[in-house]
N, C-alpha and C positions, 0 to 999 in steps of 0.2 A: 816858526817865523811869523810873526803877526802881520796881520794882512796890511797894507800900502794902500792908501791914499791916493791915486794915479794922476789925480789933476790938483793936488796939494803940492806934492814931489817933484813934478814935474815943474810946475812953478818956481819954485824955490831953486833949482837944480842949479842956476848961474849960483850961486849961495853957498853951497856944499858943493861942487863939483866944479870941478877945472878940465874942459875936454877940448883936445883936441883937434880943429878944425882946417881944413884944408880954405885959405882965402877965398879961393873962388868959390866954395860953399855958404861964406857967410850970410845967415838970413837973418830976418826981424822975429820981434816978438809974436807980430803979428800973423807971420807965416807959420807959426809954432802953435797957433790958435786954429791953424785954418784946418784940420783934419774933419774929418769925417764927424758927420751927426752924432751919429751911435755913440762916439767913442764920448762926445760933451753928455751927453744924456744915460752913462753907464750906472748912475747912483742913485735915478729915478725909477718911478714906481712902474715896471714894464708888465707886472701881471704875469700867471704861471705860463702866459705864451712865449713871454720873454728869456722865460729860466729854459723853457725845452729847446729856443731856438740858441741857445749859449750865448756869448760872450763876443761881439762880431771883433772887438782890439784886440783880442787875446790870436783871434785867428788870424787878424791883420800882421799884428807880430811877428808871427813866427814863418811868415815868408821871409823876413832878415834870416833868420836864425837857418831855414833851410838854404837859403844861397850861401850862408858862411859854411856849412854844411858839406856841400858839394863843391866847393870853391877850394881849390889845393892851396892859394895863399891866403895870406891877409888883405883885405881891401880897403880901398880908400871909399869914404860916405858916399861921394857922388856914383860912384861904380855900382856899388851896395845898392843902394837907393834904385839907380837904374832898371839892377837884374832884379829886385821886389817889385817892380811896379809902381812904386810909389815917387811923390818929391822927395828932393834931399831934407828940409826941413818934417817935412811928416816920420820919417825915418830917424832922423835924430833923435825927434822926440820920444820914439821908443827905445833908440839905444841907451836914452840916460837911464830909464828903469831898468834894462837888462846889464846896464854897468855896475850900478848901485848892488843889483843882485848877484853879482859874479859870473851871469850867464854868459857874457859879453867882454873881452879884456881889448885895449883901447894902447897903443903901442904912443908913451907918449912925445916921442921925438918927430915921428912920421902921418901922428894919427889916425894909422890903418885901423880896423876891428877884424878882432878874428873871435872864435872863441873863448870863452870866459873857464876857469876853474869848475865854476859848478856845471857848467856843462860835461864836464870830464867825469864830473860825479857821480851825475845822472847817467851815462852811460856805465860805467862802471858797475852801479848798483845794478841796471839789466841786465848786464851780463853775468852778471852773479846769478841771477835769481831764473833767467833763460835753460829753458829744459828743450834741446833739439830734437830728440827724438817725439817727445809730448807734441811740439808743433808740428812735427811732419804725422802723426797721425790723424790730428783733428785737420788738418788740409787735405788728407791724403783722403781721410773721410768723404770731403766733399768731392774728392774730385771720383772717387766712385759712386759714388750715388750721380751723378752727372752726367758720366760719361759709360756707368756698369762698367767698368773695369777691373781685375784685379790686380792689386797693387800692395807691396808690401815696403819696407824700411833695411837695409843694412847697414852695417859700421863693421868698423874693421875689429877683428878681435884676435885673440892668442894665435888660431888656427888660421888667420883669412878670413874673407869677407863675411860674414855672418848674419843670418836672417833674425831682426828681431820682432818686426811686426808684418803682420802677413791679414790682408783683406778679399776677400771673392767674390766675384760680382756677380749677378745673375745665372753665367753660364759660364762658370767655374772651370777654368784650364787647368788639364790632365797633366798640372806640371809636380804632382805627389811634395811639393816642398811643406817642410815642417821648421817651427819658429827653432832656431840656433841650428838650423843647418848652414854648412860652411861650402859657400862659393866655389868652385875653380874659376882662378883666375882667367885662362883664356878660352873660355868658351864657356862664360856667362856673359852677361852685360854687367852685374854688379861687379863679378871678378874681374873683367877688363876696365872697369871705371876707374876701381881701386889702385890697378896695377899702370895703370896712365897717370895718375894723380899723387902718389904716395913715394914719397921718397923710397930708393931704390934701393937703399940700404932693408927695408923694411919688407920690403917682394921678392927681393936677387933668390932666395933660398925657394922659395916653395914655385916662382918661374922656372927653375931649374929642375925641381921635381917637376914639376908638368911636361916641360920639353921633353924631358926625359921619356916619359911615359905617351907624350904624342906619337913620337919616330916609331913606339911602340904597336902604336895601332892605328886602326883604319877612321876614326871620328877625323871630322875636321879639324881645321883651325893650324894656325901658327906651329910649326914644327923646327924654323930657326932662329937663330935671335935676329937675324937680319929682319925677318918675316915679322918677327913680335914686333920691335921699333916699327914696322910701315904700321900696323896695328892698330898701337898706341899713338902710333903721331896720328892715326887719322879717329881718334877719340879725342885729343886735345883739342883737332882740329874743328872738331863740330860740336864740341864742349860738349859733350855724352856718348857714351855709348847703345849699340844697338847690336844685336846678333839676329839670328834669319836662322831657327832650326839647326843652331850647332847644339846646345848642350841635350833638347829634346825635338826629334824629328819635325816635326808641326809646329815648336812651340816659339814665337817672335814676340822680343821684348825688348826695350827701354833701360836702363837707367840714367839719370840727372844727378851731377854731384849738387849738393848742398853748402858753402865754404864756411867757417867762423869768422870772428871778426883778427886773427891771425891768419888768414887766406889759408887755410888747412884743408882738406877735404874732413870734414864731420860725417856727413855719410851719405849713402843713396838713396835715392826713391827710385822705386822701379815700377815700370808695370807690364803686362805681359797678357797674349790673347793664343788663340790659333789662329792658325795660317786662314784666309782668308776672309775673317772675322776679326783683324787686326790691325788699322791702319799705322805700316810700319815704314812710311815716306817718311823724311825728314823734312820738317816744315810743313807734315802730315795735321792734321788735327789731335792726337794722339802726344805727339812730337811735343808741339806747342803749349798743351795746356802744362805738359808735363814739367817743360822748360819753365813756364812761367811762374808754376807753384816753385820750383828751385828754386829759382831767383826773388821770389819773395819771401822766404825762409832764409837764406843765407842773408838779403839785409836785416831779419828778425835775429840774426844772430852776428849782427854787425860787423860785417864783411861789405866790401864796397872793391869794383871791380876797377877801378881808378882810384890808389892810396894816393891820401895826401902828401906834398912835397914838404920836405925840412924846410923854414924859411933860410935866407941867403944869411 
């Protein structure tokens, strides 16, 4: 696409374009002039200070773009306008170029904006080209190096929960795990994540081999199903799970689901200490950062914890 002209196009736009406007929105030409400096001075000579500090309209933009974003309907200008920060006119004047481009679709009976076509695109091409596990280890990176943690990655596999990336921190927990080792469900944290979060068609069989084999012996944990549901409901409940010395005496750990942009579980990060070298509170420091790298991984793979509503 050859580059735009932004203060040629937008000039012209009453010219080629027929948008939309709510009456009580109507502005002047003059209001349409009135934006910010930068954005009149974007074709002059700013010098290499100007190139590293970017493009200040480009960032002004796409505050529209993130309230349509997180917005479950379509909106009308002045609303738009509002939750951006900006005037209704200064706003317009960006929507004509994000209409022109398809970013932007423009309902034309009601004149709401919602998103455009190419915004479908654009996400569409991420999600294609999004590698989850690749992003949960370069996070997971940082978050051991920060925090000396060890922390590794599971996803669910043929067998059950399955380790496939495994890091050590400093002071390495005697928890012997090896990469593609496979979870039990209720007396892991990864296998109780999995077993909370996964449809039940996909758990009923190897839950049932484990009950089995609990009644069996003297380790802890969930030995009825009445017992597994309070479990699991109290993993949903704190959107992770957490174990205390079930599957290794000493050993207290973490896991955080990660969601797609299908609300799926994709997998776990976990991390794991011993016992009194492990802050294993909820809303612990531990807890939090863990949560937080989740939650910024499952929007990296376009998941959003509020889906948008169908319009009426």
């Amino acid at each position: 696409m050859p580059p735009i002209n932004r203060n040629s196009a937008i000039r012209s736009s009453t010219d080629t374009l027929r948008v939309a406007v709510d009456p009580l929105e109507l502005h002047t030409a003059e209001d349409e002039d009135s934006v910010d400096a930068n954005d009149a001075n974007e074709g002059s000579d700013g010098g290499e200070e100007k190139l590293r500090s970017g493009i200040q309209s480009i960032e002004v933009g796409f505050k529209l773009l993130d309230v349509l974003t997180r917005e479950p309907r379509a909106m009308m200008l002045r609303d738009l306008a509002q939750r951006a920060g900006m005037s209704p006119a200064k706003a317009h004047r960006y929507l004509v170029s994000f209409l022109r481009l398809g970013v932007v679709a423009q309902d034309p009976l009601s004149g709401r904006y919602e998103l455009g076509g190419f915004a479908l695109q654009l996400g569409l091409a991420r999600l294609a080209r999004v590698d989850g596990v690749k992003l949960a280890r370069i996070a997971l990176a940082e978050l051991r190096d920060r925090l000396d943690l060890t922390v590794g990655i599971a996803v669910w596999g043929n067998q059950g929960p399955t380790m496939v990336h495994w890091m050590e921190s400093s002071h390495p927990a005697k928890a012997s795990l090896k990469l593609g080792d496979v979870m039990p469900l209720l007396s892991s944290a990864s296998g109780l994540l999995f077993a909370a979060y996964l449809p039940s068609s996909k758990t009923a069989a190897m839950l049932e081999r484990e009950l089995a084999d609990s009644r069996r012996s003297t380790h802890g944990g969930p030995r009825t199903r009445d017992e597994v549901d309070r479990v699991l409901n109290d993993v949903r409940q704190h959107g992770a799970a957490r174990v205390e010395g079930m599957l290794l005496a000493t050993i207290h750990a973490f896991s955080m689901p990660v969601f797609d942009a299908s609300g799926d579980l994709a997998l776990g990060l976990v991390a794991l200490g011993h016992e009194g070298a492990f802050d294993i509170r909820w809303g612990g420091e531990i807890d939090s950062a863990l949560r937080e790298c989740a939650e910024k991984l499952s929007y990296e793979l376009g998941y959003s914890a509020t889906p948008r509503e169908a319009p009426d």
